[in-house]
DOVO-929754 format. One record per residue: residue number from 1; residue in three letters; x negated, z negated, y of N, C-alpha, C, O in turn. Coordinates in Angstrom, 3 decimals. Layout:
<tikes>
k;r;n_x;n_z;n_y;ca_x;ca_z;ca_y;c_x;c_z;c_y;o_x;o_z;o_y
NUM;ALA;X;Z;Y;X;Z;Y;X;Z;Y;X;Z;Y
...
</tikes>
This chain:
<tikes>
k;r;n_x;n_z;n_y;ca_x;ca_z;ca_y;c_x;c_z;c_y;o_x;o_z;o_y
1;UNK;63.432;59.617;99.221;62.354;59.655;100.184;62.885;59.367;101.580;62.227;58.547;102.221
2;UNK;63.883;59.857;102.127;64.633;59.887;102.838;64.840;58.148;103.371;64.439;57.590;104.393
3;UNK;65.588;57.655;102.267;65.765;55.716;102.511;64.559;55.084;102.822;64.699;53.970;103.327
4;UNK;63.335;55.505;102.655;61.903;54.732;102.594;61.466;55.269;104.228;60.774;54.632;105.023
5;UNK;61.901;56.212;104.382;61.165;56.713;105.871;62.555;55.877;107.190;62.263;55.467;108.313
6;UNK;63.598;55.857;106.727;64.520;55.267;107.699;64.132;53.511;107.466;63.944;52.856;108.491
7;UNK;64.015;52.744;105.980;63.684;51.534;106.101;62.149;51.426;106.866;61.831;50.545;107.665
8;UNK;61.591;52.162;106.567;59.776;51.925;107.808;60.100;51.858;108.873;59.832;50.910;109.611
9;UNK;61.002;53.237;109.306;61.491;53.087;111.007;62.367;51.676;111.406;62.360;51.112;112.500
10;UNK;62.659;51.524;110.935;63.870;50.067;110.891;63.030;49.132;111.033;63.498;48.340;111.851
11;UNK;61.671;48.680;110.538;60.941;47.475;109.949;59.959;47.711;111.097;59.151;46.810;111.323
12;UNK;59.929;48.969;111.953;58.818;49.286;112.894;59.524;48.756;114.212;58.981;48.150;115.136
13;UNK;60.897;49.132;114.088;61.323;48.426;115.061;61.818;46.922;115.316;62.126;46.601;116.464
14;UNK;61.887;46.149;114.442;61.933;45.058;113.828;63.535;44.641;113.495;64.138;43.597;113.740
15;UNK;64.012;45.989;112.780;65.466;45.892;112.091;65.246;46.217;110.980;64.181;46.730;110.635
16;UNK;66.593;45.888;109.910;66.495;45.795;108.470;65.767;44.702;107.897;64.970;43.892;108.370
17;UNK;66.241;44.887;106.770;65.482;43.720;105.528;64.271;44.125;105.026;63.926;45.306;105.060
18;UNK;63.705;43.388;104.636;62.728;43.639;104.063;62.364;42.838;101.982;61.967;41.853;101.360
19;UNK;63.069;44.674;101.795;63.663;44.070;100.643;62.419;43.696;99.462;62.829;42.698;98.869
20;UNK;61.389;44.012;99.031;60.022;43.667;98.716;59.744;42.151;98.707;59.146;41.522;97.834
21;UNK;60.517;41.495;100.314;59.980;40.049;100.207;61.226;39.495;99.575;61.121;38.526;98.822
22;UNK;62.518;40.091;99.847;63.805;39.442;98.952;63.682;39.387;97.585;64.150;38.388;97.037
23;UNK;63.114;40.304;96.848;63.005;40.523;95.242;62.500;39.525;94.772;62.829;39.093;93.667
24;UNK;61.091;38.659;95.958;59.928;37.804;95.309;60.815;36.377;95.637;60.264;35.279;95.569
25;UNK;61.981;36.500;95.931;62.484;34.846;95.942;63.222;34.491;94.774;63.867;35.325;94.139
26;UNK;63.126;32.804;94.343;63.393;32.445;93.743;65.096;32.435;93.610;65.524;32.537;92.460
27;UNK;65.839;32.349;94.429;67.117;33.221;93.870;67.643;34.177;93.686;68.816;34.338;93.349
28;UNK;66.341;35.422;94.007;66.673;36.425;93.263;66.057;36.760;92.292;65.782;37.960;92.295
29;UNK;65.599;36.016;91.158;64.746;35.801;90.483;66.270;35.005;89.476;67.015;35.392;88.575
30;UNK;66.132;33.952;90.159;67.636;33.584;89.308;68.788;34.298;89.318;69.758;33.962;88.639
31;UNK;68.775;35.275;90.038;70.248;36.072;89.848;70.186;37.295;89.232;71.151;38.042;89.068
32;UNK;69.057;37.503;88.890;68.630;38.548;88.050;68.330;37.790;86.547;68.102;38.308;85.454
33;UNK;68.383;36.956;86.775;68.111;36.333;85.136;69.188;35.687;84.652;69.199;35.372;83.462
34;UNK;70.164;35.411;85.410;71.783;35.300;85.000;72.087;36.382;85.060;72.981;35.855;85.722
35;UNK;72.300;37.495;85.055;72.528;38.689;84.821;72.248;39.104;83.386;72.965;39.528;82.480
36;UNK;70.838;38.810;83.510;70.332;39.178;81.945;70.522;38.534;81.302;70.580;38.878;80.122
37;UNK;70.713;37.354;81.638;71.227;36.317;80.111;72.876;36.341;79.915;73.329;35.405;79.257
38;UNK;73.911;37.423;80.477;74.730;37.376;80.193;75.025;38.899;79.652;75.687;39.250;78.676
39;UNK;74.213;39.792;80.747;74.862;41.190;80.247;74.375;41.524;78.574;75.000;42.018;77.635
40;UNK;72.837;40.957;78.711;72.347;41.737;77.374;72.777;41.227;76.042;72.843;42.086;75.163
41;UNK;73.164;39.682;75.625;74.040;39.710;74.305;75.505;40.599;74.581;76.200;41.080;73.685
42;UNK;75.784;40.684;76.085;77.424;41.246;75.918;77.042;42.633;75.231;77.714;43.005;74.269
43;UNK;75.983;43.409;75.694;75.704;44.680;75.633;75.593;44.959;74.406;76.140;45.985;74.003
44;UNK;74.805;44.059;73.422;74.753;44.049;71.813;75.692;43.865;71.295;76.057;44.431;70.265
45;UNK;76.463;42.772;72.094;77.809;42.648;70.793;78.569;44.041;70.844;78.870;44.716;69.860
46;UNK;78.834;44.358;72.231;79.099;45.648;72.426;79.477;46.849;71.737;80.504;47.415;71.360
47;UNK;78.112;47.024;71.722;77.346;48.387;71.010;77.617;48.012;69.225;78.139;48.636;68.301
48;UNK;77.122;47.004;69.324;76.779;46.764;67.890;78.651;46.759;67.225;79.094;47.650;66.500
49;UNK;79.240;45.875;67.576;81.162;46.506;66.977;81.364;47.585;67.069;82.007;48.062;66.134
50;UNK;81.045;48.314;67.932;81.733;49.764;67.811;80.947;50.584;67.217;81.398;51.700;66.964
51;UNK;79.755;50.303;66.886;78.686;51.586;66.435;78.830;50.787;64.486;78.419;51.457;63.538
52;UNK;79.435;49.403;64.277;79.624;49.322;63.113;80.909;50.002;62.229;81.041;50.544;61.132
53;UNK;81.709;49.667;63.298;83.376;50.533;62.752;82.740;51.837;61.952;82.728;51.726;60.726
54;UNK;82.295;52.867;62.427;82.157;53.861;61.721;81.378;54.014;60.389;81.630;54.680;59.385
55;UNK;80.220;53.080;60.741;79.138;52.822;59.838;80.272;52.634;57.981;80.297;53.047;56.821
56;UNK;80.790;51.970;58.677;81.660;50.607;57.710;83.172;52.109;57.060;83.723;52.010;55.963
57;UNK;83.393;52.949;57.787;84.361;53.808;57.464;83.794;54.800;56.617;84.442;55.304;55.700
58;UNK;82.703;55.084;56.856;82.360;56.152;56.777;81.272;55.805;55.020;81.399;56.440;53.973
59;UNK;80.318;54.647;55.278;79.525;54.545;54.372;79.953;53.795;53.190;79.381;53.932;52.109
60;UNK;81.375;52.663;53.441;81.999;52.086;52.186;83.161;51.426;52.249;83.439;51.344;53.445
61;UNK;84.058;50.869;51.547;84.974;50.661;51.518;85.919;50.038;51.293;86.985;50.171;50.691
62;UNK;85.001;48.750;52.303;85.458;47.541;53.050;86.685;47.547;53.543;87.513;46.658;53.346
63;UNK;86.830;48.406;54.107;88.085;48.795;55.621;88.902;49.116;54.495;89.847;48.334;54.602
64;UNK;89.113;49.920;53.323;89.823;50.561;52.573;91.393;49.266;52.305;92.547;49.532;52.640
65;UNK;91.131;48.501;51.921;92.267;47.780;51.647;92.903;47.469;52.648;92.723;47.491;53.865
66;UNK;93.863;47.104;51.792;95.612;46.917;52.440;95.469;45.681;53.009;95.082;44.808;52.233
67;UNK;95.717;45.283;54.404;95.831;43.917;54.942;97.429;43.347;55.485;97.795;42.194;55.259
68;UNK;98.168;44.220;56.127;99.520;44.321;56.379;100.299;44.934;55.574;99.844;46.074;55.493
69;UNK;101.267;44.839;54.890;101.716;46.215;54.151;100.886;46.914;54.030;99.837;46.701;53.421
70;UNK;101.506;48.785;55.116;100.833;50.113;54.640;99.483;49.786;55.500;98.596;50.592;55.221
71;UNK;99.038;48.677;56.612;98.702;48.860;57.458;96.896;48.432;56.682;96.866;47.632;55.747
72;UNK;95.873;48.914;57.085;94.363;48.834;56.189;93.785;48.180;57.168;94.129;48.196;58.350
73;UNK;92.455;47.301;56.448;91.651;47.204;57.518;90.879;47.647;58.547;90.183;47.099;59.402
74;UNK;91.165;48.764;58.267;90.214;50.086;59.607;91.118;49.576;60.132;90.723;48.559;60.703
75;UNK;92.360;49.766;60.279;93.643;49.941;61.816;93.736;48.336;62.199;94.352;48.086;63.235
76;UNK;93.304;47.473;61.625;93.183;46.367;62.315;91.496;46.080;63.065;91.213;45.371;64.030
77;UNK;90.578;46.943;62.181;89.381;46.710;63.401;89.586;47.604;64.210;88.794;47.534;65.149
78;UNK;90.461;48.622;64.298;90.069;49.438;65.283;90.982;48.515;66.614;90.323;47.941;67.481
79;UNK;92.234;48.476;66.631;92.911;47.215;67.282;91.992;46.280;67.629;92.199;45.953;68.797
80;UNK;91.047;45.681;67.145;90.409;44.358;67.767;89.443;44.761;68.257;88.825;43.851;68.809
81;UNK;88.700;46.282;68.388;88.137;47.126;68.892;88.438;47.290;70.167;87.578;47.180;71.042
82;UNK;90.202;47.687;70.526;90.698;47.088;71.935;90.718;46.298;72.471;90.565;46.173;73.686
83;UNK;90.919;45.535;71.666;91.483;43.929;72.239;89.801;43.120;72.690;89.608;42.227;73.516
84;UNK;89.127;43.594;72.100;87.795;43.173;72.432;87.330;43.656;73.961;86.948;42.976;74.914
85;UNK;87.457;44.671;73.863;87.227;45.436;75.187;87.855;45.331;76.293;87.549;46.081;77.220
86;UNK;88.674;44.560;76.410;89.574;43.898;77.377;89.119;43.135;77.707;88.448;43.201;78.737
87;UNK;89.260;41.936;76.946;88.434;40.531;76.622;86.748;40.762;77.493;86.578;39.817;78.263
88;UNK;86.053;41.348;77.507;85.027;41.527;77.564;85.123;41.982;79.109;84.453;41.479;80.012
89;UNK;86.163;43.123;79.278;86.176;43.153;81.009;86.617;41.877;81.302;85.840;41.075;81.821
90;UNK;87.670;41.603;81.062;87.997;40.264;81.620;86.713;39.231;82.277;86.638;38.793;83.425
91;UNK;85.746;39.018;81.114;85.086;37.643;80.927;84.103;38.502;82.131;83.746;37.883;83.133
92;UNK;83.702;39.981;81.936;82.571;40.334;83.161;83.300;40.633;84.297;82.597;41.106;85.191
93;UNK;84.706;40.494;84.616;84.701;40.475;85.929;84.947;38.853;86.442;84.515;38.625;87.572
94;UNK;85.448;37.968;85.892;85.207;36.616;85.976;83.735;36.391;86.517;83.533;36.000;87.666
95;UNK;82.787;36.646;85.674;81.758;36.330;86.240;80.353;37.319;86.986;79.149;37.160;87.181
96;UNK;81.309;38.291;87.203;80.628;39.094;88.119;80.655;38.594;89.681;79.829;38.804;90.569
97;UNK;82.329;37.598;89.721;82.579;36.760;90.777;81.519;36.088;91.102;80.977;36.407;92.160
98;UNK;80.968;35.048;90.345;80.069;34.380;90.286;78.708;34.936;90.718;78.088;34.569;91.717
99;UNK;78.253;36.045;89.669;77.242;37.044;90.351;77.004;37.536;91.804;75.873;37.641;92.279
100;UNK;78.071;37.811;92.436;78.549;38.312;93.371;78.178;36.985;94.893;77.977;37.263;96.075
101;UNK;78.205;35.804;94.328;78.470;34.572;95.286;77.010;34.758;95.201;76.358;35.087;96.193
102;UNK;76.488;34.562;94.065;74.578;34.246;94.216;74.141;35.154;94.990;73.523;34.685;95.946
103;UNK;74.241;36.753;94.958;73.598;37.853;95.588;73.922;37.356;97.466;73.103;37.362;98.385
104;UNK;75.243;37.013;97.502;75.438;36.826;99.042;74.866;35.872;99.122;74.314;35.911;100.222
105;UNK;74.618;34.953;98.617;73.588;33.328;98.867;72.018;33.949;99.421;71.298;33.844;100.414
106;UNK;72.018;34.636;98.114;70.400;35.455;98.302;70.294;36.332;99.883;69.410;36.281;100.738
107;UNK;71.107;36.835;99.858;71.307;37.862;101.255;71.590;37.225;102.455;71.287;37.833;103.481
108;UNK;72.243;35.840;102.575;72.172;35.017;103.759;71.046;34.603;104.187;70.542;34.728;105.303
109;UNK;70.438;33.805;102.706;69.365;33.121;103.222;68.224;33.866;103.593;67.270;33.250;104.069
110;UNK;68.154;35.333;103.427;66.943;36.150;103.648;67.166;36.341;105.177;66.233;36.220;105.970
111;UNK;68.577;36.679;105.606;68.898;37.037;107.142;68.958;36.058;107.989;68.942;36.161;109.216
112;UNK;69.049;34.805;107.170;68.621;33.370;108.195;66.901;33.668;108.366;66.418;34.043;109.435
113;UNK;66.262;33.480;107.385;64.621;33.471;107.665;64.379;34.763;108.858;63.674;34.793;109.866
114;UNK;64.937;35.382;108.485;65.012;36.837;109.471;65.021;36.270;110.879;64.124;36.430;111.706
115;UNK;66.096;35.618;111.040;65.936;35.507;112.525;65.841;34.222;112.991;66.318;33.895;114.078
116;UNK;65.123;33.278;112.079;64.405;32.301;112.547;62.864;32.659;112.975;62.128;32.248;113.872
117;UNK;62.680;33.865;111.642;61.276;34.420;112.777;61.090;34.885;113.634;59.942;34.846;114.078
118;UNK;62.223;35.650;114.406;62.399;36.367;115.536;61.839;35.079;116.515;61.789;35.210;117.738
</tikes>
């Protein structure tokens, strides 16, 4: 409640953004939809490997055999279980870079219109 009564005072005095009209632009419209078209398969593949490991341990006995020597296939998904999760920061901070360039694109061009209306 607090942020809404300091952004009014701000907008009364003719400081701050006016974030309502930033949301309705078309690059933030696109930077919210590159977002979603990247986070939400990451989020499934995600969820969905690690919430199968157990499924797969627990309900049959797939994982049961020997793939290395003594070593089974549980201890190699659980390993690519890591190795995935690395991989995966990796690739989202790569392109969080990217994310990151659009939002400041979005945030320039709102503070240019800003004070071209002044």
């Amino acid at each position: 409640m607090m942020g809404k009564t300091v952004q009014n005072s701000n907008r009364k005095k003719g400081k701050g953004e006016d974030f309502e009209k930033m949301v309705r632009t078309s690059q933030f419209n696109e930077l919210m939809a590159a977002k979603k078209k990247f986070l939400v398969p990451s989020i499934i593949i995600f969820l969905g490997l690690y919430l199968l490991f157990p499924i797969l341990i627990s309900y049959t006995n797939a994982l049961d055999n020997i793939a290395i020597g003594d070593i089974s296939w549980a201890w190699v998904y659980a390993l690519l279980l890591f190795v995935m999760t690395w991989v995966m920061a990796t690739i989202y901070m790569k392109k969080s870079a990217v994310f990151d360039r659009m939002a400041e694109k979005v945030w320039k061009d709102e503070e240019l219109e800003r004070r071209e209306a002044k």
